[in-house]
LOKELO-309893 format. One record per atom (N, C-alpha, C): residue in three letters; x, y, z. Coordinates in steps of 0.2 Angstrom, whole numbers, padded with zeros to 4 digits, always signed. Example, Ala and Ser with C-alpha at 12.3 -4.5 7.8 and 13.67 -1.06 7.14 Angstrom:
! LOKELO-309893
ALA+0066-0028+0039ALA+0062-0022+0039ALA+0066-0016+0039SER+0064-0011+0035SER+0068-0005+0036SER+0064+0000+0039
This chain:
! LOKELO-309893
UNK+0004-0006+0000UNK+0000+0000+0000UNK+0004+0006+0000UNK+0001+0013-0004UNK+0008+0018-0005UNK+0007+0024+0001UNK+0010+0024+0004UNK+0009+0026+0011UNK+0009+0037+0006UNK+0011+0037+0000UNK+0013+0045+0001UNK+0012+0041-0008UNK+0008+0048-0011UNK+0010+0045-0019UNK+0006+0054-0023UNK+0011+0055-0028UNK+0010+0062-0030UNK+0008+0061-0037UNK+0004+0064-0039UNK+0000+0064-0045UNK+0001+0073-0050UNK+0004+0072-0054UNK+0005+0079-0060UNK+0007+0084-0056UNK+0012+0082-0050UNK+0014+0089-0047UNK+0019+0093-0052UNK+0016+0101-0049UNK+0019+0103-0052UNK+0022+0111-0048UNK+0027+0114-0050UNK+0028+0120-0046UNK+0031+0126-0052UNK+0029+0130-0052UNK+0031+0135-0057UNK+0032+0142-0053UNK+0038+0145-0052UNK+0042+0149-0051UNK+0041+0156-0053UNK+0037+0161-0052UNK+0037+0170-0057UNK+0045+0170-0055UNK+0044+0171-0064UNK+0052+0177-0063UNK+0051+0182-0061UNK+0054+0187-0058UNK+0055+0196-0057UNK+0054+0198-0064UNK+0050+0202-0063UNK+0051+0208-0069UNK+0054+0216-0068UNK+0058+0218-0074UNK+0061+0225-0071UNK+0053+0231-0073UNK+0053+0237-0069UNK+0048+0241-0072UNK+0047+0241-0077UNK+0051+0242-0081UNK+0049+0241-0091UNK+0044+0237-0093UNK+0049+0231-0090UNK+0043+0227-0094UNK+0035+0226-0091UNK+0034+0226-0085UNK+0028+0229-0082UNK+0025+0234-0084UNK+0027+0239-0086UNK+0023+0245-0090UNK+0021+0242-0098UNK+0025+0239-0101UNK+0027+0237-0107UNK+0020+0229-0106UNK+0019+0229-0102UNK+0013+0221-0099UNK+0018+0216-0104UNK+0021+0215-0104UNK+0025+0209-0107UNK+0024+0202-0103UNK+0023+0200-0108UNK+0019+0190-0103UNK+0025+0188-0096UNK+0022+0186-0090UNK+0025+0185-0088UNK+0028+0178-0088UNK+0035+0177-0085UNK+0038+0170-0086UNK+0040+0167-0081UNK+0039+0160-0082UNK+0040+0158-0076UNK+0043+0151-0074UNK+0050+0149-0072UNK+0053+0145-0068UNK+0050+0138-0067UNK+0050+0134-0074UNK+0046+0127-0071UNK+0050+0124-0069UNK+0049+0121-0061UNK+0055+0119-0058UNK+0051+0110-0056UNK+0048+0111-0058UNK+0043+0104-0057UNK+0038+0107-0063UNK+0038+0100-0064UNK+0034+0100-0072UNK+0030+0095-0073UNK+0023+0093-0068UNK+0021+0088-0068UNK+0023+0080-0069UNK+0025+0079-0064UNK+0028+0074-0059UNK+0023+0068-0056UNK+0022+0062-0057UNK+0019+0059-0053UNK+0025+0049-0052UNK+0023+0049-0043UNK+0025+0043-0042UNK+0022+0040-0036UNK+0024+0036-0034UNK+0022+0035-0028UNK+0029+0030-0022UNK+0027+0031-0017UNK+0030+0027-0012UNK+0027+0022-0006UNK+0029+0015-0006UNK+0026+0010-0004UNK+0028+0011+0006UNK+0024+0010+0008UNK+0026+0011+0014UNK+0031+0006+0016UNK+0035+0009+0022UNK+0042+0003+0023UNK+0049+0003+0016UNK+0047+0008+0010UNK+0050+0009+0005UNK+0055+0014+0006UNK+0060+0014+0001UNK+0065+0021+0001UNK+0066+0022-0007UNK+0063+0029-0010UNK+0063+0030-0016UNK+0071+0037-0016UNK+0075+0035-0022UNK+0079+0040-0025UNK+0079+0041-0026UNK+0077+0051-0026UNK+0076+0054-0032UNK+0085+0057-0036UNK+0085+0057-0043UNK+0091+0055-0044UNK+0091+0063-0048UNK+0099+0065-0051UNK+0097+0069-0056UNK+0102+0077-0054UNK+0106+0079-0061UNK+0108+0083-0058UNK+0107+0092-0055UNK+0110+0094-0051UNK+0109+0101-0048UNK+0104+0105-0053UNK+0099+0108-0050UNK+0094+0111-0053UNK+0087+0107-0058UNK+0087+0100-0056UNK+0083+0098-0062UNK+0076+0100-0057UNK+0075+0099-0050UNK+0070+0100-0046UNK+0068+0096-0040UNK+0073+0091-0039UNK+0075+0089-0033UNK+0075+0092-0027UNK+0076+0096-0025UNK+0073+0098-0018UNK+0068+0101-0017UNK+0066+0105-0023UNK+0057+0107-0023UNK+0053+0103-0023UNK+0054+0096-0025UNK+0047+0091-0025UNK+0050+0088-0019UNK+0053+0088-0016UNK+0053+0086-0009UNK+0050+0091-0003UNK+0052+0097-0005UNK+0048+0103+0000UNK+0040+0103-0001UNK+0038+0102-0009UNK+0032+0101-0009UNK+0028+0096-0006UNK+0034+0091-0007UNK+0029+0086-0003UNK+0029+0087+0003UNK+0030+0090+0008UNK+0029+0092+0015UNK+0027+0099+0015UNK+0026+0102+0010UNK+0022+0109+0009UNK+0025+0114+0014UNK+0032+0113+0013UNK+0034+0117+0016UNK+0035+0125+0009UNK+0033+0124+0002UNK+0032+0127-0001UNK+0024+0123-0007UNK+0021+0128-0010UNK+0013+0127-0009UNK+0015+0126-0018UNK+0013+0121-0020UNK+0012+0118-0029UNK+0006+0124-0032UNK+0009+0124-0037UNK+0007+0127-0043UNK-0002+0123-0046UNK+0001+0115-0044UNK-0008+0112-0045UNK-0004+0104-0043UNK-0009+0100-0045UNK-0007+0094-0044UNK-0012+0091-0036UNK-0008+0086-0033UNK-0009+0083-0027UNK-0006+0078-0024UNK-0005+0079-0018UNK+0000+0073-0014UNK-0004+0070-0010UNK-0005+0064-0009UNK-0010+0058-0005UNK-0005+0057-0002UNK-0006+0059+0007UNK-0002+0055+0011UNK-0006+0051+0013UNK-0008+0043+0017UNK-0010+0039+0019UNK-0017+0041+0016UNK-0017+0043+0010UNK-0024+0044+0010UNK-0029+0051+0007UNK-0026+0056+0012UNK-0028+0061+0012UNK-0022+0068+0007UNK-0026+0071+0002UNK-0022+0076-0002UNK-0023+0084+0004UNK-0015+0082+0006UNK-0012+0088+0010UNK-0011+0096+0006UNK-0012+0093+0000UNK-0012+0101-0003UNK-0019+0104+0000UNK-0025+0102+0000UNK-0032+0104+0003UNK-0035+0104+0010UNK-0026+0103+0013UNK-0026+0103+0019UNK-0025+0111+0022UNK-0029+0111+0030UNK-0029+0117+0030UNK-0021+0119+0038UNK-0019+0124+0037UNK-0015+0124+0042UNK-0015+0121+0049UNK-0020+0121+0051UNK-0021+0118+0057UNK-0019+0110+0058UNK-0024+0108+0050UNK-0024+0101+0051UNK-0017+0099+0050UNK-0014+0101+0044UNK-0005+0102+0042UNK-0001+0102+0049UNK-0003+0105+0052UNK+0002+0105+0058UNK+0001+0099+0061UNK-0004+0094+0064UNK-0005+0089+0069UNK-0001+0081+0062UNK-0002+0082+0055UNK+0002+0081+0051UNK+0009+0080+0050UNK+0013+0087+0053UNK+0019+0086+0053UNK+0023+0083+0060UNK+0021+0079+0062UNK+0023+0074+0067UNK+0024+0068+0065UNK+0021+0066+0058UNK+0022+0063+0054UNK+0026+0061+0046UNK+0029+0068+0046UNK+0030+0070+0042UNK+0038+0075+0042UNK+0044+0073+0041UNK+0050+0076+0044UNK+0053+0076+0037UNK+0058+0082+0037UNK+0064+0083+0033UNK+0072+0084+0033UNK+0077+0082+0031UNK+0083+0081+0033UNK+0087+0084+0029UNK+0089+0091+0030UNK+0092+0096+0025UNK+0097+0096+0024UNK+0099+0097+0016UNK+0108+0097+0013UNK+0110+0099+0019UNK+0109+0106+0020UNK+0116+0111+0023UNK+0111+0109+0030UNK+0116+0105+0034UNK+0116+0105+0044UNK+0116+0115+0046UNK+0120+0116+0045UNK+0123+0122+0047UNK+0117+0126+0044UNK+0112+0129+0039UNK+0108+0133+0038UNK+0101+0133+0041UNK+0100+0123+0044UNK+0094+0122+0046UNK+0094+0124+0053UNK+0099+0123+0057UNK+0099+0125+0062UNK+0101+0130+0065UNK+0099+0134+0072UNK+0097+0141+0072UNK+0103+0140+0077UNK+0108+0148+0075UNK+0116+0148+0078UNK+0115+0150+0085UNK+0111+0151+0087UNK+0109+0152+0095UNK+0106+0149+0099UNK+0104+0143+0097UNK+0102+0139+0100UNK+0106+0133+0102UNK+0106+0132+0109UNK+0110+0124+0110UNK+0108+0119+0105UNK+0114+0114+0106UNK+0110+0109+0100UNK+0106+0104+0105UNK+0107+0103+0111UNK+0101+0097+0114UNK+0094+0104+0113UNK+0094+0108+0112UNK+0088+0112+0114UNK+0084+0113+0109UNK+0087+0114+0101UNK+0086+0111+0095UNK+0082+0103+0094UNK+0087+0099+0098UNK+0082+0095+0098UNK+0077+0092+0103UNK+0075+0094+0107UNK+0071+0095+0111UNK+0065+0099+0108UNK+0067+0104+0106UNK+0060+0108+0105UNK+0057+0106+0098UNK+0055+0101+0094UNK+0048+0098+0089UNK+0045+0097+0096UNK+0047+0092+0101UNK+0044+0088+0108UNK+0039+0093+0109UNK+0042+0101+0111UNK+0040+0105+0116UNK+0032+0108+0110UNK+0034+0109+0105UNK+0029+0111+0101UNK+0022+0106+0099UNK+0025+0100+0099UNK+0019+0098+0100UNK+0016+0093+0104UNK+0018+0097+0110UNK+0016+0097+0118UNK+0016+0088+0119UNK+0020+0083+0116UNK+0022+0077+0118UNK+0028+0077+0125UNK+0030+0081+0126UNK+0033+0082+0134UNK+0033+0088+0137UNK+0034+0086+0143UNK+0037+0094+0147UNK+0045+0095+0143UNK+0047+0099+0147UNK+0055+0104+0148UNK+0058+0099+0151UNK+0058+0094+0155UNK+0061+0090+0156UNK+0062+0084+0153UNK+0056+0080+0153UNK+0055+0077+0149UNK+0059+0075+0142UNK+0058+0081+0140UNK+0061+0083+0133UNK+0069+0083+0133UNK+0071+0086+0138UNK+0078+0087+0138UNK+0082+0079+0139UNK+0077+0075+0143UNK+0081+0066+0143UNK+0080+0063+0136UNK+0073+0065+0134UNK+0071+0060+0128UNK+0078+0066+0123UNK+0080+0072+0123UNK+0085+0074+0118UNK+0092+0072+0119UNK+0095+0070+0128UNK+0102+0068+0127UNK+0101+0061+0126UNK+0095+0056+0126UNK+0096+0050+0123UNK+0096+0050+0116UNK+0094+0054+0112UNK+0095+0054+0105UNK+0100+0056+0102UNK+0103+0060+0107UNK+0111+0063+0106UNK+0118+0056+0106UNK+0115+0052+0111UNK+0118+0046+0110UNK+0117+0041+0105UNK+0111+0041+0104UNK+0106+0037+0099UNK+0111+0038+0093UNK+0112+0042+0090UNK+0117+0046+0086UNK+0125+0045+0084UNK+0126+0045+0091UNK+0133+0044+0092UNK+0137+0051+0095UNK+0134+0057+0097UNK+0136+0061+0099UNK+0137+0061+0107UNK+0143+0061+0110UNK+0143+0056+0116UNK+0151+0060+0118UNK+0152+0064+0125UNK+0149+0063+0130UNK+0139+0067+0130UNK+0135+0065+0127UNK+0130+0066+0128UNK+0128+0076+0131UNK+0128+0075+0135UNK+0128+0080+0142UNK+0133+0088+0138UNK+0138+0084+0137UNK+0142+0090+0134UNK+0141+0092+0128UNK+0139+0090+0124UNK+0137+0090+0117UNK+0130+0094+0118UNK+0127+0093+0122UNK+0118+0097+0123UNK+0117+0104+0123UNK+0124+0106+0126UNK+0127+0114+0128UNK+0131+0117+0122UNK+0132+0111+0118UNK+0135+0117+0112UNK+0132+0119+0106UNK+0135+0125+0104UNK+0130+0130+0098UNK+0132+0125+0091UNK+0129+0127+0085UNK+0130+0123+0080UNK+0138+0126+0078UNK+0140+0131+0078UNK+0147+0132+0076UNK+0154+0127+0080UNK+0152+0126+0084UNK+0156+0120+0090UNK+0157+0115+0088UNK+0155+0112+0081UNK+0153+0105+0080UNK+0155+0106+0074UNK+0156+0099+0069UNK+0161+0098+0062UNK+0154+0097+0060UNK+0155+0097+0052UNK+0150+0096+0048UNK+0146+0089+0049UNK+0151+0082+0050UNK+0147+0077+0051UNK+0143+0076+0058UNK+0145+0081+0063UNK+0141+0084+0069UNK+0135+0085+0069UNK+0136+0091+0066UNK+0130+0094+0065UNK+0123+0090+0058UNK+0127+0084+0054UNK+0122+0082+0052UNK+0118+0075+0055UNK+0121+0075+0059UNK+0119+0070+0065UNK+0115+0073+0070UNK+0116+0079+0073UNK+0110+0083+0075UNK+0103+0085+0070UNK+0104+0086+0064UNK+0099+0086+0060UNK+0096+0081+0060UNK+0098+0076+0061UNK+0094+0070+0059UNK+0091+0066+0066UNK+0093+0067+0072UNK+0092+0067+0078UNK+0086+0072+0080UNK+0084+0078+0075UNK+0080+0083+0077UNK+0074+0079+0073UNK+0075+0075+0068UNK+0069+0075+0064UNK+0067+0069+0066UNK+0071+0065+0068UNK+0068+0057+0071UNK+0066+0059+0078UNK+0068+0061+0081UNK+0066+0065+0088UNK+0057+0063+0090UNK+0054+0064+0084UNK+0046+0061+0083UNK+0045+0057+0082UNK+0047+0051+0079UNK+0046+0047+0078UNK+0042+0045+0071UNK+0043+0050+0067UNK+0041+0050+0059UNK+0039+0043+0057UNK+0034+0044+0050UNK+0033+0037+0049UNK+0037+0040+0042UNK+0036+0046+0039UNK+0041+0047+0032UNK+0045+0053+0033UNK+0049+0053+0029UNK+0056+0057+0030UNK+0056+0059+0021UNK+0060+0065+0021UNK+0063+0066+0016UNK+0072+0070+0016UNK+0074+0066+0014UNK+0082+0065+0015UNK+0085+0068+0010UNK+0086+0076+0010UNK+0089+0081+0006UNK+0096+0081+0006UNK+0100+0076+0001UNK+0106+0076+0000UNK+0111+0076+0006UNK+0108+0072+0010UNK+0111+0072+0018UNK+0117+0069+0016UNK+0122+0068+0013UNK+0129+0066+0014UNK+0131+0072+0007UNK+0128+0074+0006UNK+0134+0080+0000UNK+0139+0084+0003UNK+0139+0086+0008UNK+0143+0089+0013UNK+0146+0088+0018UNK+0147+0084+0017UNK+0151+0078+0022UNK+0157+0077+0017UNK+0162+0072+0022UNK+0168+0071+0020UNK+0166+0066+0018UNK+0168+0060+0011UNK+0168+0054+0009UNK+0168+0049+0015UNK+0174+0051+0020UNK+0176+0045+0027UNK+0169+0045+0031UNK+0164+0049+0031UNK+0159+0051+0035UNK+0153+0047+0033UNK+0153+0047+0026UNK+0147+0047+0024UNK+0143+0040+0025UNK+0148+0036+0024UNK+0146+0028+0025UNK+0141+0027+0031UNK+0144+0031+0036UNK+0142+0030+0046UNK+0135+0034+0042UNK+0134+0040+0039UNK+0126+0045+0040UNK+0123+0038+0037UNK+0123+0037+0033UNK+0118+0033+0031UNK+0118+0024+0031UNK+0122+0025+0035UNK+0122+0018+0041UNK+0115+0019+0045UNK+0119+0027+0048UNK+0112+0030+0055UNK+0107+0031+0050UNK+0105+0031+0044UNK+0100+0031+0040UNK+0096+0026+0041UNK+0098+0019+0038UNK+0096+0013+0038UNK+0094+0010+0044UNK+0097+0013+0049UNK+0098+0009+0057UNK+0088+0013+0059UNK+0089+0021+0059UNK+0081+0022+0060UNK+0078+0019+0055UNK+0076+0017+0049UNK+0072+0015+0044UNK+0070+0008+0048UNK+0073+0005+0048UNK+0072-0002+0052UNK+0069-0001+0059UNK+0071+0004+0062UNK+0067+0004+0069UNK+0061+0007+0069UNK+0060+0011+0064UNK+0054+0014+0067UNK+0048+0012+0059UNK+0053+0010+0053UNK+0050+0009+0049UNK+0048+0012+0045UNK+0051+0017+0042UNK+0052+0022+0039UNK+0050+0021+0031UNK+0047+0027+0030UNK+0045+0027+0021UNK+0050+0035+0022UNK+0055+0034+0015UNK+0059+0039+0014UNK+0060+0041+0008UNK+0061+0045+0006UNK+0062+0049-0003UNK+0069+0052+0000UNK+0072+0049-0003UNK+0081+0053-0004UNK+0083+0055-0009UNK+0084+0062-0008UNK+0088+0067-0015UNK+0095+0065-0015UNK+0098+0065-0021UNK+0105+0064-0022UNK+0105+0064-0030UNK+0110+0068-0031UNK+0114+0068-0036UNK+0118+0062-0039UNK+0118+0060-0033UNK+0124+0052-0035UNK+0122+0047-0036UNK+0120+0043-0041UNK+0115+0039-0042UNK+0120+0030-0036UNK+0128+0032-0036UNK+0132+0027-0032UNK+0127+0025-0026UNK+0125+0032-0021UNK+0123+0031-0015UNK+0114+0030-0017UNK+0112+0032-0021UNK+0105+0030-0023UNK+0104+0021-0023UNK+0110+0019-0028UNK+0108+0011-0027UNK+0110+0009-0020UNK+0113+0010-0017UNK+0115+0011-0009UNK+0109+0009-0006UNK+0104+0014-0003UNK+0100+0015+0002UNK+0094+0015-0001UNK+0092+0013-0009UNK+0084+0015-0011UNK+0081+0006-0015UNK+0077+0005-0012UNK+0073+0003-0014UNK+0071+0003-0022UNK+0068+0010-0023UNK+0069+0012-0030UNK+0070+0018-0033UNK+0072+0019-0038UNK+0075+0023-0041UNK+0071+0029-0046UNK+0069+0036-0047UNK+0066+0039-0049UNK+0072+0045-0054UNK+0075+0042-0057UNK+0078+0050-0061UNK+0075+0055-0065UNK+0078+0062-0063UNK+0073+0068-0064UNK+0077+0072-0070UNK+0074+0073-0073UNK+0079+0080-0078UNK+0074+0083-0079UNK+0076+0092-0078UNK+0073+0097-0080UNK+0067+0096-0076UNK+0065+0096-0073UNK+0057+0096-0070UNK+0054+0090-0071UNK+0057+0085-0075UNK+0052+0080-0077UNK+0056+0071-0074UNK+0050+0066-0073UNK+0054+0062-0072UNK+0054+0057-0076UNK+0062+0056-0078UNK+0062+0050-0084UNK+0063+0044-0087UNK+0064+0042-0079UNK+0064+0035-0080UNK+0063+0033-0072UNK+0059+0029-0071UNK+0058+0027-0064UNK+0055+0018-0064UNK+0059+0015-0058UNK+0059+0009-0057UNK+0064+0005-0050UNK+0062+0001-0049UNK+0067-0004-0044UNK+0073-0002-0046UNK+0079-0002-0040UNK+0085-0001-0041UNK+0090-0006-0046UNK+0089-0013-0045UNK+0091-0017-0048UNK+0092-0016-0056UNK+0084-0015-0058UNK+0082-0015-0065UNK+0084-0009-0069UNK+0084-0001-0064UNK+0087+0004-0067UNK+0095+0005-0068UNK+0098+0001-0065UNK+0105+0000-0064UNK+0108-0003-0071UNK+0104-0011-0070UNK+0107-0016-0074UNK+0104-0014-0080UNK+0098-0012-0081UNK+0094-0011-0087UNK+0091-0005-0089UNK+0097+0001-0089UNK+0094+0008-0090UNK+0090+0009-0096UNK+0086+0012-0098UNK+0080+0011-0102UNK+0082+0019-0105UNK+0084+0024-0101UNK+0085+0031-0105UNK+0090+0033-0106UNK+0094+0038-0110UNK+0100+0038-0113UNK+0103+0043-0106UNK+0098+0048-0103UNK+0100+0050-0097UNK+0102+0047-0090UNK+0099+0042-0090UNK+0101+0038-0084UNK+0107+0034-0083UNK+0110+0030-0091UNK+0115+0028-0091UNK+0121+0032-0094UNK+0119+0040-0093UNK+0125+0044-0094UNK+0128+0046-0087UNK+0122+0044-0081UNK+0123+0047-0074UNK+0126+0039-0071UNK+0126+0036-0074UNK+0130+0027-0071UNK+0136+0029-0074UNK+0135+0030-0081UNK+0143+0029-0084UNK+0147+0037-0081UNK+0145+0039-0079UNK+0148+0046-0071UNK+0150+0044-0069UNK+0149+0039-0065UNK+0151+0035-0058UNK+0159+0033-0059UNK+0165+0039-0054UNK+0170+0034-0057UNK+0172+0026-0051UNK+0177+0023-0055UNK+0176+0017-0056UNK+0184+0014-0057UNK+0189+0011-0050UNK+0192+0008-0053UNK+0194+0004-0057UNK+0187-0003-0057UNK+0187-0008-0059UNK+0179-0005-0062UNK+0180-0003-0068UNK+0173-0001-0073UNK+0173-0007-0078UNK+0166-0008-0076UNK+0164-0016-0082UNK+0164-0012-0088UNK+0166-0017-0093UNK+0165-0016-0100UNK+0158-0015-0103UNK+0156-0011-0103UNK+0147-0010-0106UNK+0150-0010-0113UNK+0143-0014-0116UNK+0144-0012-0124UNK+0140-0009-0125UNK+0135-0003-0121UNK+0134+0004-0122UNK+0136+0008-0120UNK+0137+0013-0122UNK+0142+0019-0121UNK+0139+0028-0123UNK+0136+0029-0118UNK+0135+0037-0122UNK+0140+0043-0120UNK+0138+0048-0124UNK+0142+0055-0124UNK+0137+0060-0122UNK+0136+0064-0119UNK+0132+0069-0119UNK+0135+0074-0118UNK+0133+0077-0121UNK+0136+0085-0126UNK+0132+0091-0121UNK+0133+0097-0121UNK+0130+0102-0121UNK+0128+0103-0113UNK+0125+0110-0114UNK+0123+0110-0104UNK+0114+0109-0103UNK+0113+0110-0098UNK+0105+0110-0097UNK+0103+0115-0099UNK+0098+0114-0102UNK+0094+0120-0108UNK+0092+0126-0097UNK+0087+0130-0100UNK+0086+0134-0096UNK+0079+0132-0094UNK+0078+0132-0090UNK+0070+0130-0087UNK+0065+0134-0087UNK+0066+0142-0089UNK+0061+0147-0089UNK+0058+0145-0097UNK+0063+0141-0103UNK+0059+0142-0107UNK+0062+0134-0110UNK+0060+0130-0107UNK+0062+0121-0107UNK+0060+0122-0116UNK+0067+0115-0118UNK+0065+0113-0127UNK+0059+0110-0127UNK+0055+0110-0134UNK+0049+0107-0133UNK+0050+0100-0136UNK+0045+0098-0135UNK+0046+0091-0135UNK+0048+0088-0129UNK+0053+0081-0131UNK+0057+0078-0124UNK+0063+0083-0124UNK+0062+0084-0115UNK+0066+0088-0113UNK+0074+0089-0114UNK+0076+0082-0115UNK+0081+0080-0116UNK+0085+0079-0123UNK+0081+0080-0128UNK+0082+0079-0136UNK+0089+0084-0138UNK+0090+0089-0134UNK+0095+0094-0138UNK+0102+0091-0135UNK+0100+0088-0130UNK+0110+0083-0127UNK+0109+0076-0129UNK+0103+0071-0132UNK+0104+0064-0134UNK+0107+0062-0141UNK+0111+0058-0141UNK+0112+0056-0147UNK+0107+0052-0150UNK+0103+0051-0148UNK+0099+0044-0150UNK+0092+0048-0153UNK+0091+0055-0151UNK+0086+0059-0152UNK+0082+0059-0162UNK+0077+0059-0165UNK+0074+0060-0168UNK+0070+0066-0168UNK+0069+0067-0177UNK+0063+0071-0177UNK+0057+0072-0173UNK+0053+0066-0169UNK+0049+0067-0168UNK+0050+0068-0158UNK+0057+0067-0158UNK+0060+0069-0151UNK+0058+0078-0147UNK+0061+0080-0155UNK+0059+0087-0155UNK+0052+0091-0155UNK+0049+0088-0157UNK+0040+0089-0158UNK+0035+0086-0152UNK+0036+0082-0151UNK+0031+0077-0145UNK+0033+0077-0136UNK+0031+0077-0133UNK+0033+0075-0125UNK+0030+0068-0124UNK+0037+0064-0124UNK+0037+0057-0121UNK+0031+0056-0116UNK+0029+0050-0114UNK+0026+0050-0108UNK+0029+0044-0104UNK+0029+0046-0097UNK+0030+0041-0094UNK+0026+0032-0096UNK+0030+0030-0099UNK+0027+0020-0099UNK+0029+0016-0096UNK+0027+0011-0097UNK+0029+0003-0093UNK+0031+0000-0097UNK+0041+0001-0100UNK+0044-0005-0103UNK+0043-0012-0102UNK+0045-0013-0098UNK+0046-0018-0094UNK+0042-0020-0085UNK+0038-0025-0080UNK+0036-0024-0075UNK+0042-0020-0072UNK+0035-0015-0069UNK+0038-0010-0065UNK+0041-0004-0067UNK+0044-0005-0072UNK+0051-0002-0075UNK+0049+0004-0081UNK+0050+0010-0078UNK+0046+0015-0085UNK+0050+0020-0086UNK+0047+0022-0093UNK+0054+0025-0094UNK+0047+0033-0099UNK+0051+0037-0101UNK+0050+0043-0104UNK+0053+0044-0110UNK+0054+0039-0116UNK+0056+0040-0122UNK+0053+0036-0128UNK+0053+0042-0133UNK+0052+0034-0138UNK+0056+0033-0142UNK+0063+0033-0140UNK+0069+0026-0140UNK+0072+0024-0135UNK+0069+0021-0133UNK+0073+0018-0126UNK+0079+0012-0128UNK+0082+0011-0124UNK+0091+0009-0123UNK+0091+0002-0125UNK+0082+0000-0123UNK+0080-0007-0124UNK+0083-0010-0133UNK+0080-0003-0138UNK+0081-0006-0145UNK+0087-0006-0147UNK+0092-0002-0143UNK+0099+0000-0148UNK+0102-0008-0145
């Protein structure tokens, strides 16, 4: 059963306009940073969203916790579309609902202790006293790995190294007991020796409390890692999505296996497919038409340029956004 499942979401961006062109009423443009998007997630699942900087990877993650308000579309969490939610109800919802942000350092407030950081979701939604709260936060500080406990409670975020502070992020958002998580490029900013232990402490909560998670990342390395399955995005759009195994071993888009053939690799298997992709990411305020990706694929057609693919089912499970997928060449 899919505990969270999003349907045509979409998020469009107003550009700023200078006076000019405001007197001049020139059509206004706008930032499609999500471009009608839909998936879902199985409860007990962890889905990767994949895809490089700027395709819209962190916005469909804030949308989906409405921490920023879609453009149209709808997200069913257990059931109910929280975009129709109204604040009140949203609130008693986010106790189910938690996020784990790229930068440790920016989520958390410089003048705040960090046991008091995490302490205070407790205090907001009246699940403990001041005390109360402050045991349930040195056990999570241990829970963690940040230990002498006690000393750790009393220092500010600057006191603390980056893989510190993202252990206290992650402390603050388990602190409740979440049944979903979205996990915003939690190891980008960490050291490589780090990273393996965050999402150890990933895995270790997944399994205790039972977590359904959407993990942002760039690296599709650490996506097969920690996901279940796998969702690649370019430009706003999602272009291939399926189980990890299947999009790994049997990449169906030309995008997907230029982000594998990235990955470096001592020991790099000999694929007898091999792409090139050429050129930068077009611009999002005015995306190429047709499929998004036709002006960097080699494999692109006439009709690439004119139509928008739609997400299908090549194979069980496994869908893809093209009409040449990797299956023919």
């Amino acid at each position: 059963m899919a505990l969270l499942e999003v349907r045509n979401l979409k998020k469009y961006f107003p550009v700023q306009r200078s006076l000019l062109e405001i007197l001049s009423s020139r059509e206004r443009k706008y930032v499609k940073a999500v471009d009608g998007i839909s998936f879902s997630i199985e409860k007990g699942e962890t889905l990767a969203l994949i895809g490089e900087s700027g395709c819209g990877k962190t916005t469909t993650g804030r949308l989906i916790l409405r921490l920023i308000e879609p453009t149209s579309g709808s997200i069913l969490f257990d059931g109910k579309d929280i975009v129709k939610l109204r604040k009140k109800e949203l609130r008693q919802l986010r106790r189910r609902m938690q996020m784990i942000f790229q930068d440790p350092y920016a989520s958390l407030n410089p003048r705040m202790k960090i046991g008091n950081a995490i302490a205070h979701p407790l205090l907001i939604h009246n699940l403990a006293t001041r005390k109360e709260a402050r045991e349930i936060a040195l056990k999570m500080l241990r829970r963690v790995g940040l230990t002498p406990e006690k000393e750790f409670y009393d220092r500010l975020p600057h006191q603390l190294s980056g893989g510190q502070r993202q252990r206290v992020v992650i402390a603050r958002a388990m602190v409740l007991k979440p049944e979903f998580v979205v996990a915003d490029e939690p190891v980008s900013m960490i050291d490589v020796s780090m990273r393996a232990s965050i999402l150890d402490l990933l895995q270790e909560f997944k399994k205790e409390y039972g977590l359904t998670m959407l993990f942002i990342t760039h690296d599709i390395a650490i996506g097969r890692i920690i996901a279940d399955k796998l969702a690649v995005m370019y430009l706003g759009k999602i272009v291939e999505l399926g189980p990890v195994d299947k999009v790994i071993n049997n990449p169906l888009h030309p995008y997907t296996l230029a982000l594998i053939e990235s990955v470096p690799s001592i020991r790099r298997r000999k694929r007898a497919r091999r792409i090139k992709i050429t050129g930068e990411v077009p611009n999002p305020i005015n995306p190429p038409s047709g499929c998004r990706f036709h002006p960097r694929c080699p494999f692109a057609t006439k009709k690439c340029s004119s139509e928008e693919p739609k997400l299908i089912e090549v194979e069980p499970q496994h869908y893809v956004a093209c009409f040449n997928p990797l299956i023919k060449h």
